[in-house]
Each structure stands twice: as C-alpha cells, then as structure tokens.
N, C-alpha and C positions, 0 to 999 in steps of 0.2 A: 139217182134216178130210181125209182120205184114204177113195177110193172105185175100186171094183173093177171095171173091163169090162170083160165074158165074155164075146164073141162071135166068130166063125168068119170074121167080114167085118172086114176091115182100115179098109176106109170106114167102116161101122158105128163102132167105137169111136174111130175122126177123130172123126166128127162129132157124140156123146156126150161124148168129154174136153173139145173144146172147149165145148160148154156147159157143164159141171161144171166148167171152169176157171175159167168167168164168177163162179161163186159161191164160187169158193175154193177146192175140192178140188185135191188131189195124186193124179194118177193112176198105178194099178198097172192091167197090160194081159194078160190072154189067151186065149188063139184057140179053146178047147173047155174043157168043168167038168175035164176031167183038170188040165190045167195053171192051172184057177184053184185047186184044191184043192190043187196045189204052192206056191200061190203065200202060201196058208194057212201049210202046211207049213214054209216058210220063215220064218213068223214074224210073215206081214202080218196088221194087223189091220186092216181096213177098216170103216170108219162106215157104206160103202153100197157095194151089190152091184148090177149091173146086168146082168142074165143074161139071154141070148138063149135060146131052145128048141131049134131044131134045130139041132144042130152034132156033127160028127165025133167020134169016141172016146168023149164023154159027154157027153149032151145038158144041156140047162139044170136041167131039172126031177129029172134024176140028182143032179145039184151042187146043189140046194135040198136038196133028200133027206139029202144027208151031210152038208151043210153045218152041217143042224141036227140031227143025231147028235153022240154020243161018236166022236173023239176034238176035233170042231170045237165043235159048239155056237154056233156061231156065232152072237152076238147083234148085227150089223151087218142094216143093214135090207135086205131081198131084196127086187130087184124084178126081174120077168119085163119081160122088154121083147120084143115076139114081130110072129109077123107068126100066132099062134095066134089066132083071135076067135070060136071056137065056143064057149057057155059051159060046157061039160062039161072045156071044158081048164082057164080060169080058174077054175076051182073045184077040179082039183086042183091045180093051181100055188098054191093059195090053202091047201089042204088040207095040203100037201108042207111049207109052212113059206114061202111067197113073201107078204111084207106088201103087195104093190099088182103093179098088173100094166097096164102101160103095152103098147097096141097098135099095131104098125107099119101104114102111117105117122103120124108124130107130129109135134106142133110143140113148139119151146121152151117155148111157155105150160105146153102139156101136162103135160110131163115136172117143171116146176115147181111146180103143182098137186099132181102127187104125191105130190112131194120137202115140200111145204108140210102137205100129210096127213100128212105120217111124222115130223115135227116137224122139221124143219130151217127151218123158217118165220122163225126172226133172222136166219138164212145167204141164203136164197130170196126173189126180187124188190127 
C-alpha cells in the first residue's frame, strides 16, 4: 500500500509517515497540492491521500478538486486532515471529492478509525 502526505509542515508528515508505516504503507511526501499533483504526474499512484488545507501555492481542497478531475481521477481515498473544524468546510472538503476528514489535533486511534471507515480495516489495528 502506498500513501500520499500533503502537507506544508515537515513535522506534520514525520509524524503521519510514521503512523502509516505501523500499518504498512510506503510513503511518498509533499509540501503543498502543487507538488502532490506532480507527484501524480510522475506516475504515483497512491491508495491514500492525506491532505492538509492550508498550504502555500495550492491549498488541500484545490488538490481534492483536481485530483478528482480529468487528467487524475484519482480513485485513492482523500482524506482532509486540517486544523479546519467549522462545519461549512467539512462539507465542502466532503463535497470537493474528500472521503473522510480527520481534525487537527488527532490521535493514532483517530486517524485509524478512519483509515478502518475507508476499508483498510485487514491493514488497520
């Protein structure tokens, strides 16, 4: 399984790879949606997306956007991981093509409840 972190915070995807490494993924990394859509681009297909909101060049919810457009289509599962908790965001993030939306701060259990919602449930605990 191969899994994608999108975020602006170098801490941030520390310390998401390492939990996704506990379940087995292989992590691809980077820093705004501009360079995760590169990372596309290049041929990655990831099983799971783990996208932050606000970030430089193009935010999270831009990269849900295209991701699930022509030329991506992207059928890997999107998840918003934010420090967003108003419900009018998680509803577009939801709306945009994001399958779950995990709120900062979070714990392990959290993020694997998710991952357990979105069918990785043989992989997850």
């Amino acid at each position: 399984m191969r899994a994608l972190l999108i975020d602006d915070s170098r801490a941030m995807r520390l310390i998401l790879g390492r939990m996704l490494r506990e379940l087995g993924f292989d992590i691809m990394e980077a820093a705004n949606g501009q360079e995760g859509l590169a990372r596309l681009d290049e041929g990655a297909e990831p099983d799971l997306v783990l996208v932050d909101w606000n970030m430089p060049e193009m935010s999270g919810i831009e990269f849900v956007e295209a991701a699930r457009r022509p030329p991506y289509c992207s059928t890997a599962k999107l998840v918003m991981v934010t420090t967003e908790i108003e419900v009018p965001k998680v509803t577009q993030a939801l709306d945009a093509g994001a399958d779950e939306y995990v709120m900062k701060p979070f714990t392990k259990d959290v993020l694997f409840e998710k991952l357990n919602l979105l069918g990785f449930e043989r992989r997850v605990g």
